[in-house]
C-alpha positions in Angstrom: -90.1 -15.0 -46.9 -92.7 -13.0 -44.8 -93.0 -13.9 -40.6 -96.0 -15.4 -41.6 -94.8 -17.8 -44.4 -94.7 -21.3 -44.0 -91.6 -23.7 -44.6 -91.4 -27.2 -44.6 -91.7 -27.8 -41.3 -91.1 -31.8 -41.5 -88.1 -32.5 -39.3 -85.3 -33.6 -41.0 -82.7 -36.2 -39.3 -79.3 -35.3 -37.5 -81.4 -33.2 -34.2 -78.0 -33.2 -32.2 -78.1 -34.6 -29.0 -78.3 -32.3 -25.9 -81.3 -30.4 -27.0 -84.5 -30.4 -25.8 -86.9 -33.0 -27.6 -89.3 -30.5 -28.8 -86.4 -29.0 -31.0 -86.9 -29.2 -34.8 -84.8 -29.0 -38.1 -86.6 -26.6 -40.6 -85.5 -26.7 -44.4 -85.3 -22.8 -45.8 -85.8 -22.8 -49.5 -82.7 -20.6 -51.0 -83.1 -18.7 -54.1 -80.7 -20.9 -55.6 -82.6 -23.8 -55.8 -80.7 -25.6 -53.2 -81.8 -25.3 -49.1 -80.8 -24.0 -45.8 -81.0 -25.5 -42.7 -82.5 -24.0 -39.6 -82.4 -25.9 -36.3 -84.9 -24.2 -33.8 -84.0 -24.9 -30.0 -87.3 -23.5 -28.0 -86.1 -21.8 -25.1 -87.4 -22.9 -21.7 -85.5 -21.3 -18.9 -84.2 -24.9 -17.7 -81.4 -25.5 -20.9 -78.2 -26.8 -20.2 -75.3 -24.4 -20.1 -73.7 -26.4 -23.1 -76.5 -25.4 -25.2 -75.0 -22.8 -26.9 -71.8 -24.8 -28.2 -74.1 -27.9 -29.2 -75.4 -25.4 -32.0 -72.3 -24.0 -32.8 -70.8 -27.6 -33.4 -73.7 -28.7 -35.2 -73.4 -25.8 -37.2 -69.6 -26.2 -37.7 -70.5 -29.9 -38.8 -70.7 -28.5 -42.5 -67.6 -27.4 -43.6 -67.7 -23.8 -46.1 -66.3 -24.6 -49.4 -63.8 -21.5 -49.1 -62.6 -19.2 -46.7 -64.6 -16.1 -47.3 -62.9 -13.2 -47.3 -60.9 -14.4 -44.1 -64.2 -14.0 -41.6 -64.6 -16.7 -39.4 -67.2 -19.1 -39.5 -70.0 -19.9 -37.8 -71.3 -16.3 -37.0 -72.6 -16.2 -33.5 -75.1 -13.8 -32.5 -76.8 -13.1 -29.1 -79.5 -10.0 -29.1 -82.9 -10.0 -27.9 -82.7 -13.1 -25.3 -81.5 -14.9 -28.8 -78.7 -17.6 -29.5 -78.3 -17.6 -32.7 -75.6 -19.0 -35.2 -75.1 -18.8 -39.1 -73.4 -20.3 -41.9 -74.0 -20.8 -45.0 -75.8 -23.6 -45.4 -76.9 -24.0 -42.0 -78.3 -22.0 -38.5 -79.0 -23.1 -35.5 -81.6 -20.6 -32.9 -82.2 -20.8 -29.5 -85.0 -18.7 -28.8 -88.9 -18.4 -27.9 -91.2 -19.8 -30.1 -92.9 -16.3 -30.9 -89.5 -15.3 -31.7 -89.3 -18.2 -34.6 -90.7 -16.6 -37.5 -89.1 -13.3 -37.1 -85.5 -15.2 -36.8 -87.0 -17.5 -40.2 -87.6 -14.6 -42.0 -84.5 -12.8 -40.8 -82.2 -15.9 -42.1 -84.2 -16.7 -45.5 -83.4 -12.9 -46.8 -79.8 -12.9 -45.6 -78.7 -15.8 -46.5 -80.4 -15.7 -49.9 -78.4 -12.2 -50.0 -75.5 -13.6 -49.1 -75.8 -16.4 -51.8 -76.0 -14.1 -54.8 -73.1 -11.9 -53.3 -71.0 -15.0 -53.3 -71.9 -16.1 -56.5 -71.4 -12.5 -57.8 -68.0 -12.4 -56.6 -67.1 -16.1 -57.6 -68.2 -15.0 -61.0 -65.5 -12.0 -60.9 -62.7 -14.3 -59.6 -63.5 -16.5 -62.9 -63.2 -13.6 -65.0 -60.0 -12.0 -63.9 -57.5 -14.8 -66.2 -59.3 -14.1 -69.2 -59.1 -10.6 -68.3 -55.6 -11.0 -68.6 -55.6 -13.1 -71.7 -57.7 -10.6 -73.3 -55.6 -7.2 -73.0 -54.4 -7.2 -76.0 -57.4 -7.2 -78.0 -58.3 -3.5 -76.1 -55.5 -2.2 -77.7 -56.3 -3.5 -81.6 -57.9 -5.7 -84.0 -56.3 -7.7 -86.5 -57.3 -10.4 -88.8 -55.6 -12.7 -86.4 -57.9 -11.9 -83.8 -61.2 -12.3 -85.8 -61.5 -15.8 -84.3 -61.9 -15.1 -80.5 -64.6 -12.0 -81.5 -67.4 -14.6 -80.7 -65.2 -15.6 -77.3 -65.2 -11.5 -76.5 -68.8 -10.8 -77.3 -69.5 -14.0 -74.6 -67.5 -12.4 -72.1 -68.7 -8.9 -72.7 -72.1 -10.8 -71.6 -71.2 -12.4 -68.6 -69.6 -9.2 -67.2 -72.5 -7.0 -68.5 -75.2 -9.8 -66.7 -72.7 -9.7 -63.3 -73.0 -6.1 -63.0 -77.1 -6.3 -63.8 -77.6 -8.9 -60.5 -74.9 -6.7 -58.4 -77.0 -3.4 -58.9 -80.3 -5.3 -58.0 -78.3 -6.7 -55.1 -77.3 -3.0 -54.3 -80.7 -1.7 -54.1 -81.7 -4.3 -51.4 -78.3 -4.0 -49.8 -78.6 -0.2 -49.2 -82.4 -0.3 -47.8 -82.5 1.5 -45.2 -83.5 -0.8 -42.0 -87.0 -1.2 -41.1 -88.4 1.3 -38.2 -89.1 0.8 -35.8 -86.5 -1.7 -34.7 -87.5 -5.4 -35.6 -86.0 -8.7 -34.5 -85.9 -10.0 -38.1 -84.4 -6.3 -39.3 -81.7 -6.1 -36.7 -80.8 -10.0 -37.1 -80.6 -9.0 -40.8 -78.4 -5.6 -40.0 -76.4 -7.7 -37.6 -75.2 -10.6 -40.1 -74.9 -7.8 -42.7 -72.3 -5.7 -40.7 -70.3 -9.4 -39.4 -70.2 -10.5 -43.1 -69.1 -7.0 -44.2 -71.9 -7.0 -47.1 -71.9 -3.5 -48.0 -67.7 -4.1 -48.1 -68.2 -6.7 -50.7 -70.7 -4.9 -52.8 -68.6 -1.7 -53.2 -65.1 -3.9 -54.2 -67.3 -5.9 -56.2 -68.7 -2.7 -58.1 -65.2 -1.5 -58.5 -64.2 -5.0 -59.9 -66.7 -4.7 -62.2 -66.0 -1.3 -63.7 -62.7 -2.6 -64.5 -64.0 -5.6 -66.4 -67.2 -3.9 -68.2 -64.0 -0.8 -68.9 -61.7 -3.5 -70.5 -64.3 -5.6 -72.3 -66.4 -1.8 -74.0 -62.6 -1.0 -75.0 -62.7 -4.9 -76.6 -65.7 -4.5 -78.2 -65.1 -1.1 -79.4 -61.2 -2.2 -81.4 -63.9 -4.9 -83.0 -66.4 -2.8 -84.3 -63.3 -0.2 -85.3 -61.7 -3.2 -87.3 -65.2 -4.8 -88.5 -66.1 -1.2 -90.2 -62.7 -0.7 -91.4 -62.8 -3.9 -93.2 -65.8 -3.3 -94.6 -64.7 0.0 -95.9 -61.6 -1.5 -97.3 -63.4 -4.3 -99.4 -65.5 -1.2 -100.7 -62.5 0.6 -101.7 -61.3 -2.0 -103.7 -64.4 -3.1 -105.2 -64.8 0.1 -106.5 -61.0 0.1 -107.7 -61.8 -3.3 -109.6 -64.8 -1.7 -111.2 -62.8 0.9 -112.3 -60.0 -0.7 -113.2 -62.8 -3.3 -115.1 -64.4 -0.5 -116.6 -61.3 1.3 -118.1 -59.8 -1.9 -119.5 -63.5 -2.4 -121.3 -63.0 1.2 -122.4 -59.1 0.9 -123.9 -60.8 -2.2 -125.5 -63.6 -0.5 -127.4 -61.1 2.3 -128.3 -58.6 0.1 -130.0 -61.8 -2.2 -131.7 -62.7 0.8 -133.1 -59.4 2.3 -134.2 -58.7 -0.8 -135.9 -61.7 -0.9 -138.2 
């Protein structure tokens, strides 16, 4: 989302008490279909000194389904004369009101980033006990495992697709930052380094290198045992035929020796 996109800016319920009236609750569309929520706090100069912890408890208030890679949660940032505080589902700013669409733009990228990185690295966490199920097929084929060369093939595909979305998530991770300095570009670098993104990415590349390794070795023992098959029907085919034809022959030879 660009600074000058416009969310949905109807308010939705559960404002926590001990903000200022004008606050508002903005829904951030995720590229995951679900939404984010933002509460905005406008910043007057009069606030309470509690401020700060009634966003980080109203933050808190939704729980994160796991830990994530043992980094505590909410993040709390303060730069630029703003308060602000992320999870994963929801934020909470305390800042200007020019400063609003910088810090809306900032959290719609991240946490959209941060999504697929999650999802990227839930998908490897599925994979790794079929992983280990499945090592014995990269050593050979047999006719016993001719059954599970659909389940492979399926794998193969999720794998292949996982390391597809992480390279496209590589080439935004590794942009360089915008320059000059931006609010929204230095929330985004902030968040990025407290969530140790670029961390993630590399041990999720090297988790998939071992999975796309195992799963080509797979796929390789199946196409070895597929062509040897095929060659081995061949063979004796041709040994039938042979064996058919010379059996014809002996049969014409003694038909005519006997009249």
């Amino acid at each position: 989302m660009t600074a000058d996109s416009s969310p949905d800016s109807t308010p939705a319920p559960g404002i926590p008490a001990g903000v200022p009236a004008t606050s508002r609750v903005e829904m951030l569309p995720t590229a995951a279909g679900s939404s984010h929520a933002l509460l905005l706090v406008p910043r007057t100069g009069d606030e309470s000194p509690d401020a700060a912890e009634v966003l980080h408890r109203w933050v808190a208030e939704t729980p994160v389904s796991r830990p994530r890679h043992r980094i505590e949660l909410p993040i709390l940032l303060r730069l630029y004369n703003v308060d602000l505080v992320w999870s994963p589902s929801r934020s909470a700013a305390f800042a200007s009101e020019e400063r609003c669409a910088s810090i809306r733009e900032a959290l719609t990228d991240f946490t959209n980033l941060e999504a697929e990185l999650t999802a990227i690295e839930d998908g490897i966490t599925a994979a790794w006990p079929a992983y280990e199920a499945d090592l014995p097929y990269a050593y050979g084929f047999s006719d016993a495992s001719f059954s599970v060369r659909d389940t492979l093939l399926a794998r193969y595909g999720t794998v292949k697709s996982l390391q597809g979305r992480l390279a496209r998530l590589t080439k935004q991770i590794t942009q360089p930052a915008p320059q000059p300095p931006t609010l929204a570009g230095q929330i985004g670098e902030r968040l990025r380094e407290r969530l140790r993104v670029e961390e993630r990415d590399e041990a999720a590349d090297g988790e998939l290198e071992v999975l796309s390794d195992h799963y080509d070795a797979c796929g390789q023992r199946a196409s070895d045992f597929m062509i040897a098959r095929r060659e081995n029907m061949l063979s004796w085919t041709i040994i039938v035929l042979l064996a058919t034809e010379t059996l014809l022959f002996a049969i014409d030879l003694l038909s005519n020796a006997g009249t």
